[in-house]
C-alpha positions in Angstrom: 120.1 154.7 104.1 121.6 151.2 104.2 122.0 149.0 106.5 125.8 147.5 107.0 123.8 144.0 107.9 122.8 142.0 105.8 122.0 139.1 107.8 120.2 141.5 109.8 117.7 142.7 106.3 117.3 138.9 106.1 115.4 138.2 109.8 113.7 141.8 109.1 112.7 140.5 105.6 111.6 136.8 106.9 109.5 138.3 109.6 107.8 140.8 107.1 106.7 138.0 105.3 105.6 135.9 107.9 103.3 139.3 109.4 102.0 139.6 106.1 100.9 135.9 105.5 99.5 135.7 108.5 97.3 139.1 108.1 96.5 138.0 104.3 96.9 134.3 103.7 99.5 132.5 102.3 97.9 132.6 98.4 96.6 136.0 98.7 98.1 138.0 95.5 98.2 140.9 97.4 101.7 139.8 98.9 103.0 140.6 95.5 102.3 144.3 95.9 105.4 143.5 99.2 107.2 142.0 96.7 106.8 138.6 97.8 105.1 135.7 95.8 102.1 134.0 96.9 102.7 130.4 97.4 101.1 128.1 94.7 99.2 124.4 95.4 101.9 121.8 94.8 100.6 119.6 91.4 99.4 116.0 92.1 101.7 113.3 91.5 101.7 110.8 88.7 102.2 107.5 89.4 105.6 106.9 87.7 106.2 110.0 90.4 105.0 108.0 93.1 106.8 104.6 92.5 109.5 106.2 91.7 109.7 108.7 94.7 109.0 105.2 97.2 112.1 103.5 95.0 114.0 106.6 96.4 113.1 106.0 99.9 113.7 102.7 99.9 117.1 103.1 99.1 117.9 105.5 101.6 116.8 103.3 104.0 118.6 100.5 103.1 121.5 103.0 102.3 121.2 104.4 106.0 120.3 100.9 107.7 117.3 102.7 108.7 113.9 99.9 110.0 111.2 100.3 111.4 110.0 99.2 114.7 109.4 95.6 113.9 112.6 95.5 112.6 114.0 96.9 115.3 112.2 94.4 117.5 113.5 91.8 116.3 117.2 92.7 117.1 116.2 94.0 120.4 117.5 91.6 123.5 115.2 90.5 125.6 115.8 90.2 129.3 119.6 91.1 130.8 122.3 90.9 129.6 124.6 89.8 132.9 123.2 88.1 136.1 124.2 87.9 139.4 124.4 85.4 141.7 123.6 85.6 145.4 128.1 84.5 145.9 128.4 88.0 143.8 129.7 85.9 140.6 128.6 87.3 137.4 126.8 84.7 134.6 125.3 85.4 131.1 122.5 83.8 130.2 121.8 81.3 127.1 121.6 82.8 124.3 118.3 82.6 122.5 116.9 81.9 119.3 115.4 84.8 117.1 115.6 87.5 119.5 111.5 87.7 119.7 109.9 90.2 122.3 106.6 88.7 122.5 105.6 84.8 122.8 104.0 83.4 120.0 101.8 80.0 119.0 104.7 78.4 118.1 106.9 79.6 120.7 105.3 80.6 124.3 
């Protein structure tokens, strides 16, 4: 008898799989008598593969306006934004140079 769920067969299906990799191993060839394949070592990558697959990256970082934390460090402000004044008048501060988050030789 079949089931009228498909998505249903699906969990039951995913879950078999998961049982039966966990009690055999994930490249045991015995899964194939369950009808599932055992999973294969992915194949080393050339390097053509490699500079091109860090081209790739880079371009969906730059595409995204993705950085990382340096970068984002030094956009970060440093200190606050508004101050207040004992009269309860509101000043901004200068505005500084660079935007660094740590003191440096040049720059203490």
């Amino acid at each position: 008898m079949r089931t009228k769920d498909p998505e249903a067969v699906r969990e039951f299906l995913a879950d078999m799989k998961t049982a039966l990799v966990a009690t055999l191993g994930r490249d045991n060839e015995g899964l194939a008598t369950f009808g599932f394949k055992a999973s294969r070592p992915q194949p080393k990558l050339t390097s053509g593969d490699l500079v091109l697959r860090t081209a790739k990256a880079r371009q969906t970082r730059a595409l995204n306006h993705t950085m990382g934390s340096r970068q984002k460090a030094a956009q970060r402000v440093t200190g606050s934004a508004v101050m207040v004044n004992p009269d309860g008048t509101l000043t901004a501060p200068p505005a500084s140079s660079g935007g660094q988050t740590k003191p440096n030789a040049t720059n203490p």
